[in-house]
N, C-alpha and C positions, 0 to 999 in steps of 0.2 A: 524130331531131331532138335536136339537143343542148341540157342544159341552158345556164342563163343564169348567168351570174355579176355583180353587185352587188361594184361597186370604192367606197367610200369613204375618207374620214377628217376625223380631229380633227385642227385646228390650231389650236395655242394661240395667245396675244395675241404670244410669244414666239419666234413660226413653227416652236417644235416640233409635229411629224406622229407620231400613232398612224393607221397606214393597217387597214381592214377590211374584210371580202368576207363577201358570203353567195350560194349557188347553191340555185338552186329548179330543179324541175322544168318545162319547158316543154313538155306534153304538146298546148296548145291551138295550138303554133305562131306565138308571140307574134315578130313582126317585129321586131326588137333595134333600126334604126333608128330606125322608126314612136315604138317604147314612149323610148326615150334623149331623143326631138323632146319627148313629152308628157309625159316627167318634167322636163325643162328647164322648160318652160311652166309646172310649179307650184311651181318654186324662189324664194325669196326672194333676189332680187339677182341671177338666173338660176344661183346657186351653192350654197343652203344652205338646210337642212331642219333639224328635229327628230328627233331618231333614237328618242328614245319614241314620236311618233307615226305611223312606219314599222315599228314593232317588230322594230327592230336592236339588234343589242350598241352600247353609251354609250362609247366609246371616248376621255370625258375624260383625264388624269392623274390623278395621287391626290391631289396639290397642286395649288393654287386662286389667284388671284392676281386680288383681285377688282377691280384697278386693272386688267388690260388680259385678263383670258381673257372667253370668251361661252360659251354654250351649244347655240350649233348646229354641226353635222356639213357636211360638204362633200361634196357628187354629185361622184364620179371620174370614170365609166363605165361600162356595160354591156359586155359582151363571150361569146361562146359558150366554153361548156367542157366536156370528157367528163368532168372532177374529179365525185365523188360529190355528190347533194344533201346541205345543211347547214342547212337551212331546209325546215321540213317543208311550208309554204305553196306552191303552184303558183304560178308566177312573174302568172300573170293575176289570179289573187287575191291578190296579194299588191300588185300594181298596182291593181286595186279598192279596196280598203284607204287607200290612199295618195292615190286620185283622189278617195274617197269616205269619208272618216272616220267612222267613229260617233260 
């Protein structure tokens, strides 16, 4: 079973992109369709999350532009990959997490 990979980014008010990825382990056989359906469904604008409250890297700028940048992140995609895990979280817990915040 191959892990999962986690496509995102930051786009500024600017339409500059810092793009980011993180890959988890999928040991439980997390269906990449199924899960991509059910993270759409808790996107804000079916586009954009909080990347503190996924516990991903903040892939802001360094500079700030408080007339047009935000602070959420963009859902790119899921996709399968053999690349190493980079995320020590199981892609199912890590999707817990996300459905169910503390």
């Amino acid at each position: 079973m191959p892990n999962i990979k986690l496509l995102y980014m930051y786009r500024d008010g600017g339409n500059y992109k810092n793009h980011g990825e993180a890959i988890f382990a999928n040991p439980d056989d997390v269906d990449i369709e199924e899960a991509t359906k059910n993270i759409k469904s808790i996107l804000f604008d079916g586009e954009w999350f909080y990347v503190n409250e996924w516990g991903l890297k903040d892939l802001h700028f360094e500079t700030w532009d408080n007339e047009i940048d935000h602070t959420w992140h963009e859902f790119v995609a899921l996709e399968p990959t053999d690349e190493p895990v980079t995320d020590m979280r199981t892609f199912k817990t890590f999707l817990e997490g996300i459905y169910f915040p503390s």
